[in-house]
N, C-alpha and C positions, 0 to 999 in steps of 0.2 A: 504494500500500500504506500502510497507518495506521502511523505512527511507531512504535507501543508496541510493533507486532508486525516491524517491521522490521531493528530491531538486532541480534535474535537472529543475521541470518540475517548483518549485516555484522559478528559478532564472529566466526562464523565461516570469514567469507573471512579475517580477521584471521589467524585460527588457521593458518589454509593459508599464507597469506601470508609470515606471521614463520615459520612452521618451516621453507618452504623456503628464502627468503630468498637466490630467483635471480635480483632483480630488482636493477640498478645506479641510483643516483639518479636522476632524471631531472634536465636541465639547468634550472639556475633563473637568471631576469635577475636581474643584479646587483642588489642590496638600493638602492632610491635612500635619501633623504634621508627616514628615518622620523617618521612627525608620528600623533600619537595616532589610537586607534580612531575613525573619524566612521563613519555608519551607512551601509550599502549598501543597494542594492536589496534587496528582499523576497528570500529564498532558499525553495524550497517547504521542507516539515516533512518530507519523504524524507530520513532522515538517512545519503543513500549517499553513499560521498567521491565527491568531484565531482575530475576528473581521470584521466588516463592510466590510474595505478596501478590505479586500482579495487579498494581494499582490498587489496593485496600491500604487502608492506613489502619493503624494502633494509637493508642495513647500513652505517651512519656514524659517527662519529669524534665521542664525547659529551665533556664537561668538566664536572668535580665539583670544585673546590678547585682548580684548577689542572690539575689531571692527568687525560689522555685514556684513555676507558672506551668500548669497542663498545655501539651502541644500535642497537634496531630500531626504523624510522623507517616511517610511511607517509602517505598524503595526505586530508585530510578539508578541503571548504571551500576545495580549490585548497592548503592550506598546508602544510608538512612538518608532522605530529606523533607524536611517537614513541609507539610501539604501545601499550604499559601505559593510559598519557596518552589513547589515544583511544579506547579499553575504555571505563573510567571517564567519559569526555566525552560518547560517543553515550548509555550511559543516563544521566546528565544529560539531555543534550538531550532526551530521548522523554519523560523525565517531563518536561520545562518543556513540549514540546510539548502533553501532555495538561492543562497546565493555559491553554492559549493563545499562551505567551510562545517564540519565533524566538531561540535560540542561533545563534551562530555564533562560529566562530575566525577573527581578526583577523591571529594574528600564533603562529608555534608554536615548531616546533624550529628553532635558528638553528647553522650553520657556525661555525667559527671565523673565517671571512672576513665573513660577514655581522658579528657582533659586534663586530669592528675597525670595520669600517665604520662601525657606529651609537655604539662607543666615541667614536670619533675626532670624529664630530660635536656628540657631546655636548661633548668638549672643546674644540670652536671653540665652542660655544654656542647650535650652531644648531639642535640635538634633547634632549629630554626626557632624564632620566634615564638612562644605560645603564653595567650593571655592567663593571667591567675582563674585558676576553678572556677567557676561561678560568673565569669566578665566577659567569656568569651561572644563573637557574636555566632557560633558553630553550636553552640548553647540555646542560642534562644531561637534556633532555627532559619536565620536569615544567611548566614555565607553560606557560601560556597566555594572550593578551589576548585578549579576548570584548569583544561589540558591547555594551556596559555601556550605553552612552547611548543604546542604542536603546529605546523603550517598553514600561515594566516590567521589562528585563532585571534590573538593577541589583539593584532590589528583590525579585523574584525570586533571586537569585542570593544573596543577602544573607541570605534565609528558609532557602534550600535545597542549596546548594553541598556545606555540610560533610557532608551523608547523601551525599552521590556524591567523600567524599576529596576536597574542594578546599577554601583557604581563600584570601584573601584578602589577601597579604602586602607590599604597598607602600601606606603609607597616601594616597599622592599620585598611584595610579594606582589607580581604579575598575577599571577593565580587566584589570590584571592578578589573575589565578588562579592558583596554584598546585595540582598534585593531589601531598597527602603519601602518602609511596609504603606506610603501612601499613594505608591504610583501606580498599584495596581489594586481594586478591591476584591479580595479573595473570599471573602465574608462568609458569600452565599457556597460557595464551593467548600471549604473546611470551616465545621459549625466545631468548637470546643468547647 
């Protein structure tokens, strides 16, 4: 199925997904030792989450400022990302796809125990960047690390991000996106 015409139909498993919201996390291996986006294998331009869930979301335990907030969470790319977050992300993706260029998520919704984890590393020195537990924005569901260094993303993403609610917010991580939760309204899509 062509990209442009396929989202509709994954915003609306979305829809069914977050309202029923029967589904429990599925078990995820321990987060290892996080090292920047490098590019994967080709993934097709079918922008269906790849995974168990199959557009059904769960509900998980978010952080804004320190304090825990219920999120709906579901799987695009193998990755956790909370529901709003991936409204917004699949059409990105369908429009990059129609201009040639292969989006993909990296890295999305993170745990409170994933984020310790990648905290802690970053304090021995052995990982990049990562916000204190509880501050991060991978927390409260809005990043996203995208395959930046793969061909043309970058610059793509740079052109066209801000028309799909995302910008740009760590100047030392290309990868990282953020979606600001006013540019798009997800409301009716993921009820929490």
């Amino acid at each position: 199925m062509e990209a442009s015409r396929a989202w509709p139909l994954l915003i609306s498993a979305l829809t069914l997904g977050c309202a029923s919201r029967q589904l429990e996390p599925p078990e995820m291996a321990p987060p290892s030792t996080f090292a920047p986006p490098e590019p994967a294998p080709a993934q097709t331009t079918n922008p269906e989450p790849v995974g168990r869930d199959n557009g059904k979301c769960w509900s998980d335990t978010g952080y804004r400022k320190g304090q825990s907030s219920p999120v709906c969470v579901t799987r695009l790319d193998a990755m956790a990302v909370e529901c709003g977050t991936a409204v917004a992300f699949l059409q990105m993706r369908a429009a990059a796809a129609r201009d040639g260029v292969t989006l993909r998520i990296v890295s999305g919704f993170r745990s409170m125990k994933e984020q310790q984890v990648l905290y802690a590393c970053h304090k021995q020195g052995k990982c990049p960047l990562a916000a204190k537990p509880g501050y991060s924005h991978h927390q409260d569901g809005l990043a996203l690390d995208l395959n930046a260094r793969d061909r043309g993303v970058y610059d793509w993403l740079s052109r066209n991000a801000s028309s799909f609610g995302f910008r740009r917010t760590v100047a030392s991580e290309p990868w990282h996106w953020e979606r600001y939760e006013s540019a798009i309204d997800v409301r009716p899509i993921c009820r929490s």
